[in-house]
N, C-alpha and C positions, 0 to 999 in steps of 0.2 A: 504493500500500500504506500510506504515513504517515497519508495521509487516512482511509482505513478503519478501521485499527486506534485514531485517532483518537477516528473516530464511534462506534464500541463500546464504548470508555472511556467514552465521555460516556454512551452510553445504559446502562451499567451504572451509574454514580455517579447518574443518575436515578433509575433501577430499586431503587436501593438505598433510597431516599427515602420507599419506601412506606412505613415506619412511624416515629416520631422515635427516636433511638436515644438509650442510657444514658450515653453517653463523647462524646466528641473524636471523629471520623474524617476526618482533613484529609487532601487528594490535591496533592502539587505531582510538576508535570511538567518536569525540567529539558531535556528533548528540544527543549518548543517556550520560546524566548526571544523577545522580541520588544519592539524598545527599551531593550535590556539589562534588561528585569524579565522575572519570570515569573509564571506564575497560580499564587493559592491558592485550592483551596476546601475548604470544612469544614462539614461535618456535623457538627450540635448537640445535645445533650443536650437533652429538652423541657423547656419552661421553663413555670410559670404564670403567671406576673407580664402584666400588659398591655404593661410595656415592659422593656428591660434593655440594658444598656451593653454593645457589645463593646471590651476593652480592649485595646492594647498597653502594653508595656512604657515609662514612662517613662526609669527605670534598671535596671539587674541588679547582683544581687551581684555585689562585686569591684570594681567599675569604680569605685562613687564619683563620679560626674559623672554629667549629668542630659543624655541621649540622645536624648528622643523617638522611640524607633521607630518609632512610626503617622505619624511625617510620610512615612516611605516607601515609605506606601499610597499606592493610589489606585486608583479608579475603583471604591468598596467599594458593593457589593450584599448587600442581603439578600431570601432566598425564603421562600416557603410552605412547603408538603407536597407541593403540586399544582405548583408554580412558579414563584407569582405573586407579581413583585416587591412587596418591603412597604417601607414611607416608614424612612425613616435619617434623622435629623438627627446632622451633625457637631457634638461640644460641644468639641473641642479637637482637639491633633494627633494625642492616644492614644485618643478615645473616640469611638466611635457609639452614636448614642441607637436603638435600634429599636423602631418602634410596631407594635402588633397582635401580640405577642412572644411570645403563646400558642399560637399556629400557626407559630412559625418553625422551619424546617427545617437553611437553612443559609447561610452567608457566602460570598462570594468578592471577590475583589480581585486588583488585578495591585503587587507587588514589585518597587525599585526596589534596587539593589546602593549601600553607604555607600562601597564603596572608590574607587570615580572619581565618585561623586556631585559635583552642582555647589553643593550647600546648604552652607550654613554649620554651624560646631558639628562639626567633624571629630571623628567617631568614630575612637577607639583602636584599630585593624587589629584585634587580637586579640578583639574585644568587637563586630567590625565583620560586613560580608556582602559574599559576591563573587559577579559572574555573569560568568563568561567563557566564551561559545557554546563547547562543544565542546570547552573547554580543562580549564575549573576551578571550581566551586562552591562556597564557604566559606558553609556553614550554621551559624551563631549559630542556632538554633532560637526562640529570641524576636524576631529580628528578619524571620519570618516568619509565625508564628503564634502569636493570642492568645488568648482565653481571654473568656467569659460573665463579669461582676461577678457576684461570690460562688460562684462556681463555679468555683477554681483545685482543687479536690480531685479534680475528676472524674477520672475512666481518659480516657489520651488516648492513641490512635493516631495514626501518620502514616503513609503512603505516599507512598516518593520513587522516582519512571519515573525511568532513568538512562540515557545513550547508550551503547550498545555498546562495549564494553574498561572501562566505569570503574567505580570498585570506592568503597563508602561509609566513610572510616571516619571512627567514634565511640565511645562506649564502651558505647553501646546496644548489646545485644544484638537481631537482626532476628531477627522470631516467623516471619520466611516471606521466601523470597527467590528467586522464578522470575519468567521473562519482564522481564529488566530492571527489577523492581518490588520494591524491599525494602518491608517492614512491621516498623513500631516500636513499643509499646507501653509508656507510660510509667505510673505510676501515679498521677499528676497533675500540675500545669503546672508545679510546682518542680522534677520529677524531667525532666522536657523542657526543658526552657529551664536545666540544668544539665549540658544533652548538646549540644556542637556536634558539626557534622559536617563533612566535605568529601570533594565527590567529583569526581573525576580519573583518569585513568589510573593504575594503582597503580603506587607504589614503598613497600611495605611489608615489615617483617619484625618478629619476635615475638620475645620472651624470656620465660623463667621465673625470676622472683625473691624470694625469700621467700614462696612459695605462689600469688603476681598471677600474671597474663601481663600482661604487657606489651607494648603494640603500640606500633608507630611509623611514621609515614604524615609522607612528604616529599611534597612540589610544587615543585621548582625548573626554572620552564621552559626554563633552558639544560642542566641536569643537573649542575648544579657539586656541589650536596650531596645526597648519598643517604640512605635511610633506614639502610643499613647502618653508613653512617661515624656517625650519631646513634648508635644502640645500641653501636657500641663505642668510642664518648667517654661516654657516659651510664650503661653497664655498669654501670662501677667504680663511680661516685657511687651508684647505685643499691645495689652491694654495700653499702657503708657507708653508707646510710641503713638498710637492712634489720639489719644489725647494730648500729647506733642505738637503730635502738627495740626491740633484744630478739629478732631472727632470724626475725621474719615480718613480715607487711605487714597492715593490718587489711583489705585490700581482696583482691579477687581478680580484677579487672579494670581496666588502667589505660592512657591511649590518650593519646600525644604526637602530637598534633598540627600540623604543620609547612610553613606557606604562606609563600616565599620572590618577593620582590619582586625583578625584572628589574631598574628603576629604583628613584628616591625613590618610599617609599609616600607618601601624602596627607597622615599629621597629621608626618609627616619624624619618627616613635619607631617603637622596637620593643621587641618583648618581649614577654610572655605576659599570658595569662589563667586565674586559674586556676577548677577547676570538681572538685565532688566525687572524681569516676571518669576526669578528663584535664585537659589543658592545650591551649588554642590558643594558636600561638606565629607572631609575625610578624618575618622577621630579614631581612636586604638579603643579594642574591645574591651574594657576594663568596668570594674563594679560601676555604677550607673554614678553614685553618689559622689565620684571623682569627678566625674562629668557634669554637673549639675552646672555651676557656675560659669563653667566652659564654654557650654553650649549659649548659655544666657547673655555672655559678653561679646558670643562670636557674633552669635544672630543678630544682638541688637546690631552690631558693626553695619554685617551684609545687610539688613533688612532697609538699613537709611540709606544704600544706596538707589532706590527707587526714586532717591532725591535727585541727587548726583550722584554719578552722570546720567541717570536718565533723564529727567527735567530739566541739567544743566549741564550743556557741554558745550567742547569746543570743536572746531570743523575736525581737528585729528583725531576727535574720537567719532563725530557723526560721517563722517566721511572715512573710516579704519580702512588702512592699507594693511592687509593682511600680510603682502609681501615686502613692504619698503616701507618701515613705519615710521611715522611721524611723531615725537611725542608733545605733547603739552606741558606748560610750565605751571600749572595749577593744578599738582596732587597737593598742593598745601589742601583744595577744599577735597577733591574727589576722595583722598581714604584720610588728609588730616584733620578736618571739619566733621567727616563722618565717622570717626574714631573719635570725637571729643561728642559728638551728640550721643555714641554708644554709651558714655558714663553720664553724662548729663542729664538725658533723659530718666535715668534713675536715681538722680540726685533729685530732679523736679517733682516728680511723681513720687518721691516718698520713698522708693525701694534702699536708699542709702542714705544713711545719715553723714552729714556732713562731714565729721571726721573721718568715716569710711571713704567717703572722696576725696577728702585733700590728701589722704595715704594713697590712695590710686595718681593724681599728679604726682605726690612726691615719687611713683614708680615710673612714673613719664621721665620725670628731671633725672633720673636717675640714667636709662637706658637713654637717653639723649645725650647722656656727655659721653657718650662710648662712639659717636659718631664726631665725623668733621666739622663743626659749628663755623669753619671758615669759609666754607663755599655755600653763596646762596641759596635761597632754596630751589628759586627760577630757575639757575643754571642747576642744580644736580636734579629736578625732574627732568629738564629738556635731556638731560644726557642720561640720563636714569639706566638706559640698556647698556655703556659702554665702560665711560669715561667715570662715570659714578656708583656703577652698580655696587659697591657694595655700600653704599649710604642710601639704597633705596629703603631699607628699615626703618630708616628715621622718620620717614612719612607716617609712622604710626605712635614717633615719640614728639619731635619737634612738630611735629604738623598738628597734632592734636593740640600744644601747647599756644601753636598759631591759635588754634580755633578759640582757646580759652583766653587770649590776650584779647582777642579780637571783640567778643564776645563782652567781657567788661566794658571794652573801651566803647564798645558803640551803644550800653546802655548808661556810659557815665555821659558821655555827650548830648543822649535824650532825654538824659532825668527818670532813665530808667522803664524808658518806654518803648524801647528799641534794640530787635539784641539780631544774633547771626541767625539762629530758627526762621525772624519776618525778613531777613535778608534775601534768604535761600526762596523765602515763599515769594519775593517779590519779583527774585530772578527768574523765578522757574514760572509765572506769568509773564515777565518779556520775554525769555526765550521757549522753551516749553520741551517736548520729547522731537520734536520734527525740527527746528530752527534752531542752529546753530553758535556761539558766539568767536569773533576772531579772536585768536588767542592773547594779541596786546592791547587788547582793546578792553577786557575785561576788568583790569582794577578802573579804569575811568569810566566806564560803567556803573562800577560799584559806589565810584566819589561821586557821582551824578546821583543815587538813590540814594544816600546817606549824607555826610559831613566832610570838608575837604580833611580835614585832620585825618581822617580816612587815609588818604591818597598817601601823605605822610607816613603814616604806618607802615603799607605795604614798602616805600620806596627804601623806608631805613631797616624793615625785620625781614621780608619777605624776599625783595628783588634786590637788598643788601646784604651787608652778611656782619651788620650789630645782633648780639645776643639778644636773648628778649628779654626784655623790663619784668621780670618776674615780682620782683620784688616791689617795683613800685607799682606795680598793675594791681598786685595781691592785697598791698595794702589802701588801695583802695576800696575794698568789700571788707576790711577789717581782717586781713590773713597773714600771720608774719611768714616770711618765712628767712630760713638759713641757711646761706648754700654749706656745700658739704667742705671740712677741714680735714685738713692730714691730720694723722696720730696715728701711735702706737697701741698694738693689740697682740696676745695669745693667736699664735696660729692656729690652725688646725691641721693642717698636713700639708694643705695645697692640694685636696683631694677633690673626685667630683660624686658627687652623692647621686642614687635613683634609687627605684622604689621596685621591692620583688612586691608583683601582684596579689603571688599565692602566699606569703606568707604575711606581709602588709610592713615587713622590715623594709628599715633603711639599709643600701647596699653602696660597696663603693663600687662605683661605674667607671673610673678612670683612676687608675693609679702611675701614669708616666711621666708625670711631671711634679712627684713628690720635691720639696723641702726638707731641709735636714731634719725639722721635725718629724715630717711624714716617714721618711727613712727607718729615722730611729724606730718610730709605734712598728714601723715592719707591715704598715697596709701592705692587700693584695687584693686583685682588683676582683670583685666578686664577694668580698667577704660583707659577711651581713651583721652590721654594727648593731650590739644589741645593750649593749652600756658606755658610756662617754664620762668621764670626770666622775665616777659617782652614781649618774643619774640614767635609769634605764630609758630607754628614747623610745617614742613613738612616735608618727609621722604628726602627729597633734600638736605635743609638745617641743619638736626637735627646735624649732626657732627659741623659745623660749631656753633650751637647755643650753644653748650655744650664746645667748645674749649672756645667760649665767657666768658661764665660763671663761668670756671675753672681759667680763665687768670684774671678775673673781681674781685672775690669777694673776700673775709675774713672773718675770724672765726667771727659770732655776726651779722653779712649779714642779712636783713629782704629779705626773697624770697619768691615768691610768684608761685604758678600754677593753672591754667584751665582745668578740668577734665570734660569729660563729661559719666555721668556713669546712670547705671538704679540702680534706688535708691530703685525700687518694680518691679514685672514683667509688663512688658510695659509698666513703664514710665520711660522715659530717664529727667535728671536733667544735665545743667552745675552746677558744684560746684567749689569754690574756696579753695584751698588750700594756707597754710602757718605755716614758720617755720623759726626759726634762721639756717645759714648757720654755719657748725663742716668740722672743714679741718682733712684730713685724709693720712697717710700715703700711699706712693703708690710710682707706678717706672714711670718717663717718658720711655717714648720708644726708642728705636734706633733710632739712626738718621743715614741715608744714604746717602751720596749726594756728585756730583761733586764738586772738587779740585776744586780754583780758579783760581789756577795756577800749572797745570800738565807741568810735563817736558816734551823734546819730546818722549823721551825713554816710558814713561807712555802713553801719546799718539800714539804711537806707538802700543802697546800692548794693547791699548783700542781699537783702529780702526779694529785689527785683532778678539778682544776676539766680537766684537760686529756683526761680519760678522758673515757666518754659514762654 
């Protein structure tokens, strides 16, 4: 019967052939696998040209790093009308050249999955593709299907055959859905390749939140987390984004997405990606209750960007060159505005209390002096893929801190009646999902909708490279704060600490770059720390035991530790460790924290910066 129903498929996608068609109509069959890839084929819109590039994706929005999708082609053919294979030349990993391209009918090729690939260049899980026979599907939709040069506007359909019990989800809506055969119809290759998918055996459930549904699609192959337990950890945040931005949602469809890794994934990170109408999210299968907060920080992140950039962009994102990209100098707002709405929104709405946020800044200020603070921000987004990649992280520390400067300062200007939220809401009515803004045109934009001190801002924190007024911004809502001082402290080995799952010990993760203290105790990497100075550790307590120790000891210190390690295969030994305590230079950390006595003017300004 497989074989039959097979060969009818195929003599239909022939049959269909007789004429060239206006759109996209690609066929992937996730039934038959074979070498962990599967086939695509796609029917082409007619082209005149004698020849034309088929492309993939080199990057996609979001990611910021340079992919090659088309290297996870192969065996690429191209037909006639009739059949008749026509000449390809390869020009790169992303492009075929096709000759004779006025009779071409259509492409096919077999897909290779990026999550256990053996190639170099680890793709970001969330930005990635999975094939597991039978199990699980993670469709990135560009990293399966591409697109004619100069023809990213066409209508593009797809059709994905699925095995029996498993269910698609995306945030596509399917135009037709019988005989194990969804159909998707996008309105061109931006609105495609902005839809992931995955298909699996369902574990799904829906909400209604400011007008969206909301769907949520787990994949944990042991069952550890549900989609049930997501939506009612995500509920709440979801409540208070929607009352955020004013008691609706500008969307009416939105799709969490949730592929849960057994072991280590591949590039050893997790976390989302975000995409107009959903989010793919990649998290490690572990007790739910690790995950709790995780998921609720990631989500708020991804969830605001239906602000930006969907409501607000620039031509090089509304107009993405998949192959030659172009970037924009405004991730201060796309993920550093939307990473300072992710904590703020639950500072507004009640879910943190104030001191639990300005400890959440004091972890910004923190991971932002680990970056360059000399190079602008303008200049290392524009160069973000090459020349700066590795200060692209900061868009999550300094960029956020942008937002929070920003944000005081344009409610101490109004008297506390104007903050970055009515900013974004006023942008995203002059520009909207479809219109565009130029890229240098945007901060004068912004001094046109708000106060020229505005303008100022950007020219000296943003598009300069002066540090940001922390301290004097902070003390305007009544915040002191202090930046971080050198001092001396108790080492601890210069070790790197994780977490065994199954036992819920502290384990040392890295032992190669011990100190002579660490020497001395005799770490070894693996071993599971089950007492420190005295004090047995638990993953609860361990900050606390180690603030202890720091605050406790002195150079000459006898310290002592309980390790519990396998000393041969299958035998596990406690052992004791010991060594004289070496104090070492190092920074205390910022300190952030309410005034004792704010004016009212500062309170003032704090009651406002603290609303939404």
């Amino acid at each position: 019967m497989k074989k039959l129903t097979l060969f009818l498929g195929v003599l239909l996608t022939w049959s269909s052939l007789s004429a060239q068609t206006t759109g996209y109509k690609a066929f992937l069959d996730l039934n038959v696998v074979k070498n962990d890839k599967v086939k695509v084929i796609i029917e082409l819109p007619a082209v005149s040209a004698s020849e034309i590039e088929y492309q993939m994706p080199k990057i996609v929005p979001g990611t910021y790093s340079i992919y090659d999708f088309g290297r996870f082609l192969s065996d690429f053919k191209a037909f006639d009308i009739n059949g008749n294979e026509l000449a390809v030349d390869s020009l790169d990993q992303n492009r075929w050249l096709i000759k004779n391209a006025s009779s071409l009918a259509k492409v096919e090729y077999w897909v290779e999955d990026s999550y256990d690939t053996e190639q170099g260049n680890t793709v970001f899980e969330p930005a990635g593709t999975n094939i597991e026979e039978g199990k699980n599907f993670v469709i990135n939709t560009f990293g399966f299907f591409g697109y004619l040069k100069g023809m990213k506007e066409v209508k593009y359909e797809v059709n994905i055959s699925y095995p029996e019990g498993f269910y698609g989800a995306t945030s596509l809506q399917a135009t037709k859905s019988e005989n194990n055969t969804d159909t998707y119809i996008a309105d061109n290759y931006f609105n495609l390749a902005d839809a992931p998918m995955m298909y699996s055996v369902p574990d799904t459930t829906t909400i209604n939140v400011g007008g969206a549904e909301i769907l949520f699609s787990v994949y944990s192959p042991n069952g550890l987390l549900t989609a049930e337990f997501v939506k009612d950890n995500v509920n709440q945040i979801l409540e208070a984004q929607k009352n955020y931005l004013g008691g609706t949602l500008p969307i009416k469809k939105y799709a969490y997405i949730i592929y849960l890794f057994a072991g280590p994934s591949q590039s050893g990170a997790l976390g989302a990606l975000e995409h107009s109408y959903s989010s793919m999210y990649s998290l490690p299968e572990v007790n739910p209750k690790y995950l709790t907060q995780l998921i609720k920080d990631v989500s708020a992140h991804e969830f605001f960007h239906i602000i930006t950039p969907l409501s607000i962009h620039s031509e090089e994102i509304g107009n993405f060159n998949f192959i030659d990209p172009k970037m924009s100098k405004h991730l201060w707002m796309y993920e550093g505005v939307t990473e300072y709405f992710a904590g703020h929104v639950q500072l507004a709405e009640g879910l943190f209390g104030i001191d639990e946020y300005l400890s959440k800044i004091e972890e910004k200020v923190v991971n932002a002096a680990g970056y360059n603070d000399t190079v602008p921000f303008t200049v290392m987004s524009k160069l973000c893929l090459d020349q700066y990649k590795d200060q692209y992280g900061n868009v999550y520390e300094k960029g956020a801190l942008i937002g929070l400067c920003l944000d005081i300062r344009l409610r101490e200007l109004s008297g506390g009646k104007y903050s970055v939220n009515q900013l974004l809401k006023d942008l995203s009515n002059e520009y909207g999902k479809d219109k565009s803004f130029k890229d240098d045109e945007l901060f004068d934009k912004i001094t046109e909708l708000t106060y020229p001190e505005i303008r100022e801002f950007f020219s000296t924190y943003v598009e300069g490279n002066k540090p940001l007024p922390l301290k004097e911004y902070l003390a305007k809502i009544g915040v002191s704060f202090t930046p971080a001082q050198a001092k001396m402290e108790p080492s601890m080995g210069n070790i790197s600490f994780g977490l065994d799952q199954e036992s819920g010990h502290l384990v040392v993760a890295k032992a190669d770059n011990l100190n002579s203290f660490g020497e001395d105790m005799g770490y070894k990497e693996g071993d599971h720390l089950l007492e420190f100075d005295g004090i047995a550790l638990t993953v609860q307590n361990f900050q606390e035991a180690v603030m202890a120790y720091k605050e406790s000891r002195k150079e000459g210190d006898k310290i002592t530790a309980l390790v519990q390690r396998e000393v041969k295969p299958g035998k596990i030994k406690n052992v004791k460790l010991k060594a004289k305590a070496i104090m070492v230079k190092t920074q205390s950390p910022p300190s952030i924290e309410m005034m004792e006595n704010p004016t009212q003017q500062q309170l003032d300004l704090l009651y406002s910066w603290m609303s939404k």
